[in-house]
C-alpha positions as CSV (number, residue, x, y, z in Angstrom):
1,X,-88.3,67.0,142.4
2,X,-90.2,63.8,143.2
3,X,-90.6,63.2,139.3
4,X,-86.3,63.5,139.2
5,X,-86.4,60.7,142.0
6,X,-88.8,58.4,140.6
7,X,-87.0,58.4,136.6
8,X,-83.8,57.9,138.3
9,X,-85.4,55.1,140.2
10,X,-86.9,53.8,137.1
11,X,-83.8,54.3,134.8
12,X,-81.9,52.6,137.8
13,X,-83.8,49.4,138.0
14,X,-83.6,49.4,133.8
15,X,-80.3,49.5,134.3
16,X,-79.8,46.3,136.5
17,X,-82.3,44.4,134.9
18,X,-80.2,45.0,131.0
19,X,-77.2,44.2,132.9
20,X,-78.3,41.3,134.3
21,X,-79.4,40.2,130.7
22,X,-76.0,40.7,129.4
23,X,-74.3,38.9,132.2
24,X,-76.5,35.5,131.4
25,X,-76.1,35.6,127.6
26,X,-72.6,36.0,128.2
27,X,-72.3,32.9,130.6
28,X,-74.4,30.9,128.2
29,X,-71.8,31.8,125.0
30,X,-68.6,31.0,127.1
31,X,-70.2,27.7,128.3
32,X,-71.5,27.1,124.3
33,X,-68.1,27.8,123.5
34,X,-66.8,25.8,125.6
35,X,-68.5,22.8,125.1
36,X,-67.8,22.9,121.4
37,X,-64.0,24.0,121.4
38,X,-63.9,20.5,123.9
39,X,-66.1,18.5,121.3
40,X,-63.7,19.6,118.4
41,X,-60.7,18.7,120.4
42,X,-61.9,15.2,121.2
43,X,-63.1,14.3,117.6
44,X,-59.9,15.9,115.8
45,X,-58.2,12.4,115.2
46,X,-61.5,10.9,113.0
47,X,-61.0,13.7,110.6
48,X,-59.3,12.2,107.3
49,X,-58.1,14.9,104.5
């Protein structure tokens, strides 16, 4: 039983750590995003067609 206990401990902490990966890459693409969609915005009147 104490081999169960200590994969689901292991799988567990996995777990947390991948989602805590995910959760900062997100944050970094919204803020990327962000940043560019507001860079766009303010250059959109120097564009000539």
């Amino acid at each position: 039983m104490e081999k169960a206990y200590r994969t689901m401990k292991n799988s567990g902490a996995g777990s947390i750590v991948i989602g805590i990966i995910i959760l900062v890459t997100g944050v970094a693409a919204g803020v990327i995003s962000i940043v560019n969609g507001a860079s766009l915005l303010k250059n959109k009147n120097e564009i000539t067609f």
